[in-house]
N, C-alpha and C positions, 0 to 999 in steps of 0.2 A: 538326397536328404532335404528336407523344409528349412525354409530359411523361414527362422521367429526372428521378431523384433525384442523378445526376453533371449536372453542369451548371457549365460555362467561360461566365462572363460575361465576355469579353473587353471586350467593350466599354468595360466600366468600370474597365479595369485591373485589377479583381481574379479570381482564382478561389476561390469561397466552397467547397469544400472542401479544395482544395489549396496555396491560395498562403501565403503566408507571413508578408502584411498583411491577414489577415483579424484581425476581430473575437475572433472562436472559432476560428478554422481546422479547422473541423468539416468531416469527410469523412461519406458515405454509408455503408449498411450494406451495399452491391453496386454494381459499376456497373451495375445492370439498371435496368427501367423501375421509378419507383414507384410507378405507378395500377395494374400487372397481374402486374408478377413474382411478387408474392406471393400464388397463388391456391390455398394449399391448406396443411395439414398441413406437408407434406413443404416444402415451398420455405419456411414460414413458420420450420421448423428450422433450414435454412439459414440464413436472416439472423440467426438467433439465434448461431449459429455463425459469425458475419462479429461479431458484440459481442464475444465473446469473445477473439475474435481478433486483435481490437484490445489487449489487455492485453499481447500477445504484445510490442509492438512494443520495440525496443531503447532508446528514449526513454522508457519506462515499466518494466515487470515484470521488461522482459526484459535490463533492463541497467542505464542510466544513473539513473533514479529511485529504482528499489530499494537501488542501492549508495552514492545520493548520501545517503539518510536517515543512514549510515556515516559518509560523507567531510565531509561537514556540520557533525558532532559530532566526536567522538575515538577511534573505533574505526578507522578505514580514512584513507587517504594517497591523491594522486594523484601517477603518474610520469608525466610526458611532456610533447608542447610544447602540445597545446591549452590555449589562453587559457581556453575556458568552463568545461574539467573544475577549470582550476588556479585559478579564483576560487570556486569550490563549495570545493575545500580550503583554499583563504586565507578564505573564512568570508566573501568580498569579491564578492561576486555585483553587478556591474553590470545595469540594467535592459535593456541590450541585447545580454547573453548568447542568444548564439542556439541553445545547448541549451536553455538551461529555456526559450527560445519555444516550440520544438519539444517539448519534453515539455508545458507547458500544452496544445500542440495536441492530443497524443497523448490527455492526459486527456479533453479535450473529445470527443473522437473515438469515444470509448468511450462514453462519454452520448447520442452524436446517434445512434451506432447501435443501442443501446438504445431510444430515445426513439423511431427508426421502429419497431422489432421493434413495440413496445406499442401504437403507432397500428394498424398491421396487425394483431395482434392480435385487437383490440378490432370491426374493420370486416367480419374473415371470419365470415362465414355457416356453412361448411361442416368447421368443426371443433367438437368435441366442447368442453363448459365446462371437465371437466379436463386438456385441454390447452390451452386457453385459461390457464387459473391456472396451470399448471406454468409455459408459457412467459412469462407474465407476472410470475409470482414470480422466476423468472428473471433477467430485465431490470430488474424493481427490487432486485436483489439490484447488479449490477452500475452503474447506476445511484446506488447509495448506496454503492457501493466509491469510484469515482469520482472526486465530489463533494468525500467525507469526506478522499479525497488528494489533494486540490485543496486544500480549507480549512482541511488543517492547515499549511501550509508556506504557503501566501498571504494566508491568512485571506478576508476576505469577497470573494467573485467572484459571477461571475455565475452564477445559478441557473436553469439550463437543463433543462424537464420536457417540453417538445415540438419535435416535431422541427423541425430549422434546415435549411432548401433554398432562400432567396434572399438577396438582398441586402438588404432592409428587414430581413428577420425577422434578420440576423445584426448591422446595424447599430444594434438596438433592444433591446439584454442589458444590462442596469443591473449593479451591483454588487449583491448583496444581503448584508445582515445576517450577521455568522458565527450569531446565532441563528436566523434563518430559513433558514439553508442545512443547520444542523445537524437545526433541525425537520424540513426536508421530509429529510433523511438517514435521520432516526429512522422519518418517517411510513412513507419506504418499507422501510425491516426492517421494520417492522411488517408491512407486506402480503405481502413474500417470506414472512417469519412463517407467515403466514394460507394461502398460497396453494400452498407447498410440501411438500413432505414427505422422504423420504430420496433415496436414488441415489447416484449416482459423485461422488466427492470433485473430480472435474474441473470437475464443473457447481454452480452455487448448487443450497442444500438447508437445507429448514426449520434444521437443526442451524445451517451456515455465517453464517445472516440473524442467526440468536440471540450465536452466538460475536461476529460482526463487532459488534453493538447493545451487548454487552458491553464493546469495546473503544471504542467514542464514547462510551459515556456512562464508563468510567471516566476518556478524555480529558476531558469535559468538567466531571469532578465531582461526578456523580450516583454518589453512591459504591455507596448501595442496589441504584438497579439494577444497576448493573453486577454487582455481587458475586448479583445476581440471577439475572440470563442467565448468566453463568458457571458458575453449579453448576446449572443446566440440562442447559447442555452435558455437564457432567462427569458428572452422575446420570443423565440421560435417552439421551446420545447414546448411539451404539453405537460409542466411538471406547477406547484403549485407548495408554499408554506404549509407547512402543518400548522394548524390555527393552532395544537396546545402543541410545545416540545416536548412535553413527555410521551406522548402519543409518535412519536417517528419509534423507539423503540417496542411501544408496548403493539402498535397495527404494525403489523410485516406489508412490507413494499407497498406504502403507501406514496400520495401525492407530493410528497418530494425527493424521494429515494431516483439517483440518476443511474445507481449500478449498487447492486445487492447481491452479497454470498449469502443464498438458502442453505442452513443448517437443516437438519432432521434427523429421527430416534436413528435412523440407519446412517445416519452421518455427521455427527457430533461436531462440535466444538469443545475447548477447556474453561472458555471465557469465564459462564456463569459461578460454574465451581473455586476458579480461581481466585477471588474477592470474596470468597465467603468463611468467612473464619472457624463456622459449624462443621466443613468438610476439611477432610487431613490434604496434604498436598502442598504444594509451593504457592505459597499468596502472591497478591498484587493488589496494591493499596493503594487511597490516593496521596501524597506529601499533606504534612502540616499545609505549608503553604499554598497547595493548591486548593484545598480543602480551604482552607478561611478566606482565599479570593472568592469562591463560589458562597461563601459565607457570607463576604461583606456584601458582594452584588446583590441576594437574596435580602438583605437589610434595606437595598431601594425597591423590591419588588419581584428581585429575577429568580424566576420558576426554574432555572435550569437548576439549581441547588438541590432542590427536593428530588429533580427528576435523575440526577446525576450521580448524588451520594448519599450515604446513609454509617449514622455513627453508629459503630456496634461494639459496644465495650471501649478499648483502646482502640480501633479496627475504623481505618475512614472507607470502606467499602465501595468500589464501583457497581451501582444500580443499573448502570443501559443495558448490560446482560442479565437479565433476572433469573432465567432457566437455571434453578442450580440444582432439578433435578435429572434431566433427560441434557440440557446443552444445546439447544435447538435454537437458544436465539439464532437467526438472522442479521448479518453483521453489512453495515451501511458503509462501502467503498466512498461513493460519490452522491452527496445531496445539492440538493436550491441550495440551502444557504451558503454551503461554501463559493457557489458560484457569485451571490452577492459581494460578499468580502474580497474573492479574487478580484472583481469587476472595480472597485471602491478601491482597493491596494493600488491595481497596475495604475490606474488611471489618477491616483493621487502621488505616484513614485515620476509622471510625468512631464510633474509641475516642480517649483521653485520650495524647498521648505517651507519658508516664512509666509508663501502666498497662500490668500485665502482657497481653501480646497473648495470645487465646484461643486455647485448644490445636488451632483448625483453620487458623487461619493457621500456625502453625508447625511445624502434619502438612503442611499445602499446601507450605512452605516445603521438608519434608525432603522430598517424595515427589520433586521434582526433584533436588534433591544428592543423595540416595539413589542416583537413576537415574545420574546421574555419577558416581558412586562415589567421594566425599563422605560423609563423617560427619554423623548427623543434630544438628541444635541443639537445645538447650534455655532456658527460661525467660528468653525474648526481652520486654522492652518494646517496646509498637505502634513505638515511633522506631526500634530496633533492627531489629525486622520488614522498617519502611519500607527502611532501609539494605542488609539482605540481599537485601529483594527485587530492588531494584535494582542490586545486583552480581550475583544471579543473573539477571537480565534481560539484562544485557553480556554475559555468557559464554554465554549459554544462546542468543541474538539476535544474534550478528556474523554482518555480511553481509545478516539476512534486513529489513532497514526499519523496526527499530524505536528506536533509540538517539537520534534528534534528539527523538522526541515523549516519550523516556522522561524525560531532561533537560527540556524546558520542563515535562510534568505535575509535577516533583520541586523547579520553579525554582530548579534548578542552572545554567542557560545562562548566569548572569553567572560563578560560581566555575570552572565549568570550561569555559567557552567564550571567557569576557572580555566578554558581552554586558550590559555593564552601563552603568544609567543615568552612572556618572561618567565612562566612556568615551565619552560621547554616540552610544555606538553601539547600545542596546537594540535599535534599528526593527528588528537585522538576526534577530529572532527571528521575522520574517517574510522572506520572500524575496521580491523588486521583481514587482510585475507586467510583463509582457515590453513593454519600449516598442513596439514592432510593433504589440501590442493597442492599446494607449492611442493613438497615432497616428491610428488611426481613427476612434475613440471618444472621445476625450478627455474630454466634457463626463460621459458616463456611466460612464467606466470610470479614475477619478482613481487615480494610484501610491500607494503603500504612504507614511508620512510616511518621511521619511531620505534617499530613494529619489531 
């Protein structure tokens, strides 16, 4: 009998790639065979392109996780009757939300088809080593995309580096450590690092592994490196400002897009229809409040208001996805600017508060308000710094997934979230692992405390 990497164990009530009470709910990278589909160069691309394509899916990239990073925090609202969008906006996530199951699947999904790519990989004979390391730099690129958006919103999960095809192997994933998951994160930028070099901003590239390594460790508080990798990027890449902001969405992978999810009619996104109040469906709006901060900055000159929102009736609408007929925007992972800000944060988080921040955090700081046309600042203390950076990170970031981790790194999620210990509600600065998982697993895979 053919051994597939798609496989319905019915028998046992579940299906380990598709069902819904799985462990992982880990899917394959094809439904073809996995002893022989992959015999060559050209097929082994393909699967590589079955990883990626998983980013695509509407419960991750392509819609609900990207915008839930928003609706989470205070930038973005939900309109409509679903239960699971309207407890992500109430800040009130039950553990048997069955979007975020489906989005931890989607995430998983992306790892398992990674996880075959690199097996294959590693087993073909008949391809050259620098395709072997392209495509393997590749998949730990994605790999440690993953992971790292798994373990920031759940904190420790399971640390999954080989591929998942039965039942043991899916009911035997422990929880691991947020520092051993952040480790093996790190370990693999490291090897995209090593193993890449340039290409299309659609696919991982030495630059992308550097920008992404930049952004965990300033999550994590390695202030050095990060402000490391960052002016890596900024010195070495070949990436470059968009002279107007609104032009990063409206030109697909342009001059400063560091890593880009390509949308197309054959591969959608929810984004554009989502924000639009002329199509039926679950909205996603931006807050009063965030909407009148891009308000007031637009009052000194900042273009990002115009290019960001738009009032439609009652309706504050997010504009970067325009598509709201086909859904093809193209959705921007990793840009320049963020790499500015990181570079301007770490390296102003290095210093004394009170002390005057160095004249490169506060070139860093103007080359973005610049770019919005904004007036440059001057003679910033580091806390100051701190403060701009992250109003420039709100304005500069609605929409694109960064607002919930910019509030915990800044431990603001009690003042402006309410997640504070005398609320007894802190645990919610993590989100429930999906009771579905835990169901199966219970003994290795324990809830969040609160939960």
């Amino acid at each position: 009998m053919k051994k597939y990497t798609l496989i319905l164990l019915t028998a046992f009530g579940l299906t380990v790639f598709s069902g819904c009470d799985d462990i992982l709910d880990v899917e394959p990278t094809t439904a073809i065979e996995a002893d022989s589909a992959v015999i060559d160069f050209i097929t082994l691309e393909r699967a590589a392109i079955g990883a990626y394509s998983a980013l695509q899916s509407t419960n991750y990239y392509g819609w609900r996780y990207l915008l839930y990073q928003d609706v989470y925090a205070d930038n973005m609202m939900h309109v409509g009757t679903f239960t699971t969008d309207q407890e992500v906006y109430a800040r009130d996530i039950n553990a048997s939300n069955l979007q975020i199951s489906s989005t931890w699947a989607s995430i998983y999904t992306v790892i398992n088809r990674a996880n075959i790519v690199l097996r294959d990989a590693d087993r073909l004979q008949n391809i050259t080593e620098d395709q072997r390391a392209q495509i393997k730099g590749e998949m730990f690129f994605l790999r440690a995309l993953a992971h790292f958006d798994l373990v920031k919103v759940f904190g420790p999960v399971p640390l999954v580096v080989t591929p998942t095809t039965t039942i043991a192997e899916i009911q035997d994933q422990p929880r691991a450590t947020e520092a051993q998951v952040y480790e093996a994160i790190i370990a693999d930028l490291q090897a995209a690092e090593t193993n890449l070099a340039g290409g299309i901003v659609t696919r991982a590239t030495s630059s992308a592994a550097s920008a992404l390594l930049a952004r965990v460790y300033l999550q994590r508080g390695n202030n050095a490196l990060a402000e490391q990798k960052a002016d890596e990027v900024i010195t070495t890449g070949p990436f470059s400002l968009a002279p107007a902001f609104a032009s990063i969405f409206t030109n697909e992978t342009g001059p400063e897009i560091i890593f880009e999810i390509d949308f197309t009619t054959n591969d959608q996104n929810g984004l554009g229809a989502s924000s639009d109040p002329a199509t039926a469906g679950q909205k996603f709006y931006l807050t009063a409040d965030a909407y009148e901060a891009l308000q007031a900055s637009a009052q000194n000159g900042d273009t990002r208001f115009s290019a960001t929102t738009l009032q439609q009736g009652t309706r504050r609408r997010l504009i970067k996805y325009e598509d709201i007929v086909n859904n093809t925007d193209n959705v921007p992972v990793i840009r320049l600017a963020e790499m500015y800000l990181i570079r301007a944060e770490a390296r102003a988080r290095q210093g004394a508060a009170n002390n005057q921040a160095p004249d490169q955090v506060i070139e860093d700081i103007n080359t973005i308000r610049t770019r919005a046309g904004l007036q440059p600042l001057q003679d910033l203390t580091n806390a100051e710094a701190l403060a701009e950076i992250l109003e420039q990170r709100r304005l500069e970031f609605i929409g694109e997934g960064h607002r919930f981790m910019d509030l915990r790194r800044y431990n603001l999620t009690c003042d402006v979230l309410g997640f504070c210990e005398d609320n007894n509600n802190a645990f919610r600065n993590l989100w429930p692992i999906p009771l579905q998982e835990i169901e199966v697993n219970p003994n290795l895979l324990p809830q969040n405390p609160g939960y």
